[in-house]
ZALUM-578885 format. One record per residue (C-alpha): z, x, y. Coordinates in steps of 0.5 Angstrom, whole numbers, plus 500, padded with zeros to 3 digits. Last residue first. Layout:
<sites>
ZXY;...
</sites>
This chain:
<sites>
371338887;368336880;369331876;367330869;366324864;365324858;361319851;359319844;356316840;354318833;349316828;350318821;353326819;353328812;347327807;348327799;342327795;344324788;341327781;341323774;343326767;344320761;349324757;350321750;356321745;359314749;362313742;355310740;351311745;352311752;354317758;353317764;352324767;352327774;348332779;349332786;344335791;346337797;344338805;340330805;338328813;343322815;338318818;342314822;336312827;340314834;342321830;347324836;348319842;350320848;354317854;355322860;358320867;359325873;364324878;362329885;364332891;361334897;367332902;367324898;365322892;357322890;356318883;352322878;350318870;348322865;344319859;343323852;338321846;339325840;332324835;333327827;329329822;329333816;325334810;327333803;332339800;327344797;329347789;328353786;333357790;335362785;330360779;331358772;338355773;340352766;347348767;352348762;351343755;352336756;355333749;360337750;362336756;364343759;369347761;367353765;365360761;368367759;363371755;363372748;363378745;371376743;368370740;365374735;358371733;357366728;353361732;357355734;361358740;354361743;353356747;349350749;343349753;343344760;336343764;334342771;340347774;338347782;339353787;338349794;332350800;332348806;328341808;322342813;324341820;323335825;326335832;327330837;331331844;332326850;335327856;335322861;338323869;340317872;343318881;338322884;332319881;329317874;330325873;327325866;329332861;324332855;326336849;321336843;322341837;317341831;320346825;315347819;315352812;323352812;325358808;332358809;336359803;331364801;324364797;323369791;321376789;323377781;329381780;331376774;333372780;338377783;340382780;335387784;334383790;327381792;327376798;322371801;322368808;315364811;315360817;310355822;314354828;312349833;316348840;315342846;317343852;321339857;320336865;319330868;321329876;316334877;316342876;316347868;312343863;313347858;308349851;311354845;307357839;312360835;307363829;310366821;312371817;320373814;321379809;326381805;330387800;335389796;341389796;347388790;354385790;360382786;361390784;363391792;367385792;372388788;374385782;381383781;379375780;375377774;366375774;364368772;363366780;359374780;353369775;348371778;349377784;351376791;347378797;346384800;339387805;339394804;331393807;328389811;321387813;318382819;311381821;310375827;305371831;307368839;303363842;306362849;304356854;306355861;306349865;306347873;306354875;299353876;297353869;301360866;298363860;302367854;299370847;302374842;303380838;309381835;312387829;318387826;322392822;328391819;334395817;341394814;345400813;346403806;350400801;355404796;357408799;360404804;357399810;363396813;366389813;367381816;370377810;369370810;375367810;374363817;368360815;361359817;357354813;352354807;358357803;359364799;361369805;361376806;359378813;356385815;357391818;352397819;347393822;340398823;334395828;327398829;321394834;316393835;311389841;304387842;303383848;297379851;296375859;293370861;295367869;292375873;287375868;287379862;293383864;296387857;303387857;306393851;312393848;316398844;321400841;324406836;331407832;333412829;339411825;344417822;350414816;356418817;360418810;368420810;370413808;366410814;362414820;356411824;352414828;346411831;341413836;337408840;330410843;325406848;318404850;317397855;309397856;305395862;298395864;294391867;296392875;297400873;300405868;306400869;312403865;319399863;322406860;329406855;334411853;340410848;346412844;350409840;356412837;360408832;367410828;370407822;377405819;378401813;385397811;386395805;394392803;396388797;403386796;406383791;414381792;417379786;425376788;429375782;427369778;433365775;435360781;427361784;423366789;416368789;413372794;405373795;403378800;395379801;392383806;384383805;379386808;382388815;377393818;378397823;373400828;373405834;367404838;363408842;358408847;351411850;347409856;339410859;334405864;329407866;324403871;318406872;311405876;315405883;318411881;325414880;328407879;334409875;339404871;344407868;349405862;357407860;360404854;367404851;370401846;376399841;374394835;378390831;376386825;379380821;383379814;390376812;393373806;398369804;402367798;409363798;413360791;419358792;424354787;430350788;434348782;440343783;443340776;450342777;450339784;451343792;444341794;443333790;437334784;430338785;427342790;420345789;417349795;409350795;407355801;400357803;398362808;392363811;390369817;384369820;383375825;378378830;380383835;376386841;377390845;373393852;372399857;366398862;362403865;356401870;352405874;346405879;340410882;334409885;338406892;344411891;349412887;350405887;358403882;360398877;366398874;368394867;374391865;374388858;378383853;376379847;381376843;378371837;381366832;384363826;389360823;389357817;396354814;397351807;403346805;405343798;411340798;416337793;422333793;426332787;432327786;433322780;436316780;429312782;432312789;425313791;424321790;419325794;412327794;410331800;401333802;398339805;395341811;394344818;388348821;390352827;384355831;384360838;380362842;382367848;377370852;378375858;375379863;377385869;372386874;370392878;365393884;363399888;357398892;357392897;365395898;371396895;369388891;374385886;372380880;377377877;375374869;378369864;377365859;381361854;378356848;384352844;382348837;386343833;387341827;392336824;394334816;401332812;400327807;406323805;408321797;414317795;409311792;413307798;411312803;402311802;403305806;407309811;404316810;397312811;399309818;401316821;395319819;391315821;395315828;396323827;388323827;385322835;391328837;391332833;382332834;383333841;380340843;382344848;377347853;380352859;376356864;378361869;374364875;376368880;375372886;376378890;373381896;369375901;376371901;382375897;384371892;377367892;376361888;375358881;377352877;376350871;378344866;376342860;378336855;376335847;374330841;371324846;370328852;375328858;372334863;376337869;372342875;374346879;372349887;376353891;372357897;369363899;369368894;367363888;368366880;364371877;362366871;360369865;355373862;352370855;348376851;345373844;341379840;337376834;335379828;338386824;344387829;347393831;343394837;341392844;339397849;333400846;331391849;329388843;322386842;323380838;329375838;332376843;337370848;339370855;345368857;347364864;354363868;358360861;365358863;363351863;359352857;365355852;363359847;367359840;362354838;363347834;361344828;361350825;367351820;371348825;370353831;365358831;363363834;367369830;365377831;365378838;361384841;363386849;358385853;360380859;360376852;356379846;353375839;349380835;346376830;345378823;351375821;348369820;342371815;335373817;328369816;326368823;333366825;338364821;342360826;349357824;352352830;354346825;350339825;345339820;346346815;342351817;340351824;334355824;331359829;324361829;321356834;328355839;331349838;337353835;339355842;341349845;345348838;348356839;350355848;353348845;355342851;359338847;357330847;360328840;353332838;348334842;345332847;341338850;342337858;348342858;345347855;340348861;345347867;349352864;343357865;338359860;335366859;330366853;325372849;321372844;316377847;319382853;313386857;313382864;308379867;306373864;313371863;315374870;310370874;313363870;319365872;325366866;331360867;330356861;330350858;331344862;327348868;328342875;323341881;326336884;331340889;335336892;341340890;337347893;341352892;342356898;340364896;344369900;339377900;344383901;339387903;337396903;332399906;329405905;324408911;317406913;316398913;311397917;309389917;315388913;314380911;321376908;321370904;327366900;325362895;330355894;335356889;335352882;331357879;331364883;327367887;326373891;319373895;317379899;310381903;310389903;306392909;309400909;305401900;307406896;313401894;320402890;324396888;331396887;335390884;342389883;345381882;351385877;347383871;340386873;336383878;328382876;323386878;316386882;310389884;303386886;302391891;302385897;305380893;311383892;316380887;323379886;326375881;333373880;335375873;342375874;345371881;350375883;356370886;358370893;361362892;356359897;351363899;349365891;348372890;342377891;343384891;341390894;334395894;327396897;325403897;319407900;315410898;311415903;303418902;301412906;295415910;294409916;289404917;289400924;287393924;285391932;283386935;291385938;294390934;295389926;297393920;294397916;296401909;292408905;294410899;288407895;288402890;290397894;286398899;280393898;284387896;289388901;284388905;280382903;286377903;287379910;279377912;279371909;274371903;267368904;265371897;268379896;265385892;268391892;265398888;268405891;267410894;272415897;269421901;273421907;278416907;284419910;280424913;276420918;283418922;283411923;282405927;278399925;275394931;275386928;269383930;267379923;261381920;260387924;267389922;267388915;260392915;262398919;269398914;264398908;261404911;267407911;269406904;262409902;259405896;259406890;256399889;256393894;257386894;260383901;262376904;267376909;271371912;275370919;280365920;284369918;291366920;292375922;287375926;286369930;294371932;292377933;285374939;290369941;297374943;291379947;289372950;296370952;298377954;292377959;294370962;301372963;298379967;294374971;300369972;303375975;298378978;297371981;305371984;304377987;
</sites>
């Protein structure tokens, strides 16, 4: 008994050893022939390497193909030979048995992070037997469908180690929840950037970027802030405006023509503090991706970039925070579970310390300053709030509700007062600005089925600024004969609000297509300008002035796109959005087609041609070089029709090894009903409205992006080049002659580099160099008509001047280029291990280390000399703003 049981072991062994043989292919073939019969090719391979085949003949009768393969291990020429047939093998011992595979079969579910539950965005999964993949979309879910039963499956995501599964025979939909593990030895790091080097070759996008928390935080920036806008003005195309500010005017478009949006919902101020810091905190921020071509058919409103960040979900199993002291703000976070493994939190609080770091100076100056009777009032201080819960029915219904809050006060004015020099006054000039953003949405997510997913979503927005000034005079003792008090009060407000609903569908019904359709609407009201001024005194009778506008709009959305692979070399991406948008009892109608097109050159080089349509039908009045809160947020009218633009990209992209990626991207760019102001509006009456202020016309933007990364290793970065142009032509404007925009900056070079010395020092350094803006600048001066005998009344009102002078002569609207600008931010952090997986986390940074203060303004001023000092020597002085910067944080994370 017991030798046929060892003999029947032996035989199982043995049988076990020749599939293995198989299966580690060890055996190669070499075969080079032309419209030949599929079965003779079999006979070939089988002679060449001992394999048996096993088949039905009708499955491959009359196929023939042209196959050539060199010592090519035997598996990796199957899959080579079949893949365009509907035909799959599996192994049995010696034996590769064929079959008919006229069934698909679909792969779909959600990847999360193992730790905290959360969905990962934009994971990859790819099969590397058909060579198919997708991405996960912002709620972690993908599908997948496949005509082949033998798929070999790869779900990654950066910062996480890879997971991979083989489905020999896979003959029904399967559904997986797939748990990645972050890797925190992990020394392969992305500084800039989450989008895999497979999916830059293979996908159709152009211009596009994803960037996780991590990336943001390791581009220094200044007073050591983590900025979602500066991290992105290091992107070819995408200028920064003034230094140091979140502006970003990319590929020759203006600064309201960016679509900002979190969890979806659009939001309207990004900035706090005039710009030096944005309205998005990073610790809140889970991941963004970022478009500057080819946009998606589910993107629009905005002429020139789309920014969509999505926020933490929050950690379903255990508690964990974060605290942050930095030199001008704190952060604190935390997340948990609420109900562990259904429902989660995640809430973020930043507060700036700017009130706090000037009341010292403040006070000292009021001290020296309360002997001449005067006393400064001055503070500033910025809240940002998020907020979100998600909750889980089950692995295929979800809702979560979040919120952000962001706030800004700004305090100012000044006090003069007796000092018992017998008389009694007291005088006070206050003015208040308040500013900031609510933004709000629940949204429900919900699988139909393995092909078919929904996600709809209720929001509010709300965008307000509101100033007040008040000067209150009061003179002589309360009660006296001689008391007189006056009052003179003025305010105005403005914002935006919208309310909106949208739904969206994913629909896989084909493993070649991947449609995606939606609709939403949205109910504007447009606050332009509320003003109140009252005045009150002994004599006067209360004279309230008020002035209130309010615009009311409706916009409907409609969209369906199509990502489509017409075989392994060819993919395009091709949608439509209709727009409709009602104002002042007009409606305005859009089409707007896109498409992109991925042509595989080799499997590591490929090329994409894409187009695309884009309308705006609200838009930013603002005069000054940066973002303010009175900037006015208003609609299209009759007056002026819908912004549109027109781009058109082509470009090339090639993967070395997985270890540096290189893109070179060529753009065309036109727009129309582009508004600007008129020369000379600054001399126009205070009652005009700001429609008669302004004109349209058109623009156009062209140049090169060309990127090069460096993707694995201890070091790791990237260095972008952009070569631009930006030109307008505006009736009114210039003569009417075309001319060159604010920011038509010729050439920007940016190099960032991340140097993980080991697992405790990390260096980070970036450097950019950028051709100066460009300025309006009077270079000669006339006289006016005052001397020259026509009537006074046909004069127009102009500024005091000196005689001797003359007023200023603009030739051309943006004559004159600031010198270049270059700056070189250096960052360290410095990680120290505490106990229980806990961690302190230095950061010391300085911003502008050679102090080189990059010119912003030009100033123009006069001596004067001669005879009576009657002769003006001109002289011009450029003016910079930010010298070097150090700064430093410390964050704890437990």
């Amino acid at each position: 008994m017991q030798f046929y049981i060892k003999l029947l072991c032996l035989l199982l062994f043995l049988s076990f050893m020749e599939g293995k043989a198989a299966e580690e292919s060890n055996l190669v073939v070499t075969v080079d022939v032309k419209q030949k019969n599929l079965s003779d090719i079999l006979t070939e391979v089988a002679r060449q390497t001992g394999i048996n085949f096993i088949y039905d003949s009708s499955i491959i009768a009359g196929i023939r193909l042209d196959f050539k393969a060199y010592q090519e291990p035997l598996l990796q020429c199957m899959k080579r030979l079949i893949k365009d047939i509907p035909i799959t093998y599996y192994l049995s011992g010696n034996n590769i048995i064929l079959k008919r595979a006229n069934e698909k079969v679909t792969i779909s579910g959600f990847i999360r992070d193992k730790n905290t539950l959360e969905y990962l965005v934009g994971a990859s999964v790819y099969d590397h037997y058909s060579r198919r993949g997708t991405t996960t979309n912002e709620n972690g879910f993908f599908s997948l469908t496949l005509s082949s039963k033998v798929v070999e499956l790869e779900i990654s995501y950066v910062g996480y180690r890879a997971f991979k599964h083989t489905f020999m025979e896979l003959d029904k939909d399967t559904v997986m929840r797939v748990s990645l593990i972050a890797d925190r030895q992990l020394k392969e790091v992305v500084i800039v950037g989450t989008q895999s080097s497979k999916e830059l070759i293979s996908g159709t996008q152009m211009g596009t970027l994803s960037m996780t928390q991590k990336s943001i935080k390791n581009i220094p920036t200044i007073f050591g802030e983590a900025d979602v806008v500066k991290a992105l003005q290091t992107q070819p195309g995408v200028m920064a405006g003034v230094e140091g500010f979140s502006g970003m005017y990319v590929r020759g478009g203006n600064g309201d023509d960016n679509l900002y949006l979190i969890d979806g919902v659009p939001v309207y101020q990004v900035s706090h503090l005039g710009g030096l810091f944005s309205a998005f905190n990073a610790e809140a921020v889970e991941k963004v991706d970022f478009f500057k071509s080819a946009f998606p058919a589910r993107y629009g409103g905005r002429l020139s970039s789309v920014v969509d960040i999505r926020t933490k979900d929050g950690n379903m199993k255990e508690f964990h925070g974060s605290a942050m002291l930095g030199l001008t703000s704190g952060n604190l976070n935390l997340s948990g579970p609420i109900i562990k493994d259904r429902t989660s939190f995640n809430i973020s609080l930043r507060r700036s310390w700017l009130d706090v770091l000037s009341a010292p100076a403040i006070a000292i100056y009021n001290k020296v300053r309360e002997k001449e009777g005067e006393k400064m009032i001055g503070r500033y201080a910025f809240t940002d709030l998020n907020f979100k819960v998600n909750h889980f029915f089950s692995e295929k219904s979800r809702v979560y509700v979040s919120l952000y809050l962001g706030q800004d006060f700004l305090k100012g004015g000044n006090v003069e007062f007796s000092k018992g020099d017998g008389m009694s006054y007291e005088n006070k000039d206050i003015g208040r600005l308040r500013w900031g953003n609510v933004v709000t949405s629940a949204g429900w997510s919900y699988i139909i089925n393995n092909k078919i997913y929904i996600h709809n979503q209720f929001s509010y927005s709300r965008y307000r600024s509101s100033l007040k000034r008040t000067i209150n005079e009061i003179s002589g003792e309360k009660g006296s004969v001689d008391y007189s008090e006056s009052l003179s009060e003025s305010s105005s407000i403005n914002g935006i609000e919208d309310l909106g609903v949208r739904s969206s569908w994913d629909y896989l019904p084909l493993p070649e297509h991947h449609v995606r359709f939606g609709t939403s609407y949205f109910y504007h009201r447009f606050k332009p300008e509320y003003v109140r001024e009252k005045r009150v005194g002994d004599i006067e009778k209360p004279n309230p002035v008020n002035r209130n506008e309010m615009l009311l709009a409706h916009e409907f959305d409609l969209y369906i796109e199509d990502d489509w692979s017409l075989g392994r070399a060819t993919r395009l991406n091709a949608g439509l959005r209709l727009g409709l948008f009602n104002v002042q009892k007009k409606s305005f109608v859009s089409l707007d087609p896109r498409l992109s097109a991925r042509f595989l050159l080799y499997p590591d080089f490929s090329f994409k041609f894409s187009y695309a349509r884009m309308n705006q039908y609200v838009h930013q009045i603002n005069e000054s070089y940066i973002s303010l809160p009175t900037d006015l947020w208003l609609p299209v009218s009759r007056d002026f029709k819908p912004l549109t633009s027109d781009q058109v990209s082509a470009g090339f992209y090639y993967n070395l090894r997985d270890l540096y990626s290189f893109s070179v991207e060529g753009y065309y760019k036109w727009m129309n009903h582009i508004l600007d102001y008129k020369d000379g509006y600054n001399f126009l009456p205070s009652f005009i409205g700001w429609e008669e202020k302004l004109v349209s016309g058109k623009g156009w933007a062209y140049g090169l992006d060309l990127i090069v990364r460096k993707n694995e290793g201890n070091i790791t970065g990237w260095m972008g080049y952009g070569l631009m142009w930006a030109d307008r032509q505006i009736p009114g404007v210039n003569g009417g002659i075309r001319f060159p925009a604010k920011y038509d900056n010729r050439h920007k070079l940016n190099i960032v580099i991340d140097w993980k010395i080991n697992k405790k020092i990390e260096l980070t350094g970036s450097w950019v160099y950028m051709t100066g803006n460009r300025i309006t600048l009077a270079l000669e001066n006339y006289q006016d008509l005052k001397n020259s005998g026509i009537i006074n009344e046909k004069i127009p009102n102009l500024p005091s001047y000196w005689e001797s002078v003359g007023l200023n002569y603009y030739a051309n609207r943006n004559n004159f280029r600031l010198p270049a600008y270059h700056r070189l931010d250096l960052g360290i952090n410095i990680y120290s291990p505490k106990k229980r997986g806990r961690m302190g986390i230095w950061n010391i940074s300085i911003y502008n280390v050679y102090s080189y203060m990059s010119p912003i303004a030009i100033r123009k001023w006069y001596q004067f000399g001669g005879y009576n000092y009657s002769k003006a020597y001109c002289s011009f002085q450029t003016l910079g703003l930010l010298p070097v910067i150090p700064s430093f944080s410390y964050t704890y994370k437990f």
